[in-house]
N, C-alpha and C positions, 0 to 999 in steps of 0.2 A: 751930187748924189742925193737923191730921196731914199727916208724909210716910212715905210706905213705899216702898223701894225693890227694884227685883227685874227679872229676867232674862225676856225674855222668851222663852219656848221651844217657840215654834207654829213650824214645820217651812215654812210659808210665812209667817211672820211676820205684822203688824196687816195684811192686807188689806181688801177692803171686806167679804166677811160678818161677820169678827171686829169690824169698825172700825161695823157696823150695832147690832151687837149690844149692844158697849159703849156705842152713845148709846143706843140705847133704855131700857138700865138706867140709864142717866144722866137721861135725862129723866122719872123717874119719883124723883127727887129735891130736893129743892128746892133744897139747898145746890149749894154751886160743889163739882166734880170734875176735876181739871185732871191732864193727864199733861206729864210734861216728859224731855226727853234732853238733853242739852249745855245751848244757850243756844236752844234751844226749848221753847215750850209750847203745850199745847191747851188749850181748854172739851172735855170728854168729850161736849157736848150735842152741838157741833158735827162733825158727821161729816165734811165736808170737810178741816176743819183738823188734825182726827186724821189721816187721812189722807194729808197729806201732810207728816206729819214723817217719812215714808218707814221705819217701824220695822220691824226686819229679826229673824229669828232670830236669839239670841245678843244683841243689844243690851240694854241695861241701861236703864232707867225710873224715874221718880220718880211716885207718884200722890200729889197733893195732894188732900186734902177737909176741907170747910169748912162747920161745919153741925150741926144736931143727928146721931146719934149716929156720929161722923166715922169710930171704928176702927172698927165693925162694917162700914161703908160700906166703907172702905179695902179692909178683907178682903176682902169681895163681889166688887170689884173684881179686886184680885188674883187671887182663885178664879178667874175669868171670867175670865182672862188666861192662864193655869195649863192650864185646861183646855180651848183653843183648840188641835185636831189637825188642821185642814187647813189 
């Protein structure tokens, strides 16, 4: 397992296009993708439950992955996080 951690800095924070976007890359994975804040976590498949960990601009994240090739995954992630402007 990989963790990477980081800021999230989209200007309306995970809402639901960014929160559609990330399962869909998520479900084209096979392994587990999991995002966490505090004492919460999601499955990235799960768009609800991303969702509503309420993730704001400025808050801090942990992506877990678990899987064949995890850091390139992680990255992916991240980028796709990164690059979230509305």
């Amino acid at each position: 397992m990989i963790e990477y951690s980081m800021i999230v800095t989209a200007p309306s924070g995970l809402h639901t296009r960014p929160c559609a976007q990330l399962c869909h890359f998520a479900k084209n994975y096979s392994g587990q993708i999991e995002m966490a804040r505090g004492d919460k976590s999601a499955n990235l498949k799960s768009m609800f439950k991303l969702m509503s960990m309420g993730i704001k601009n400025g808050m801090e994240v942990t992506i877990r992955v678990e899987g064949e090739n995890e850091k390139e995954i992680a990255q992916s992630v991240a980028e796709l996080i990164r690059n979230i402007r509305d």
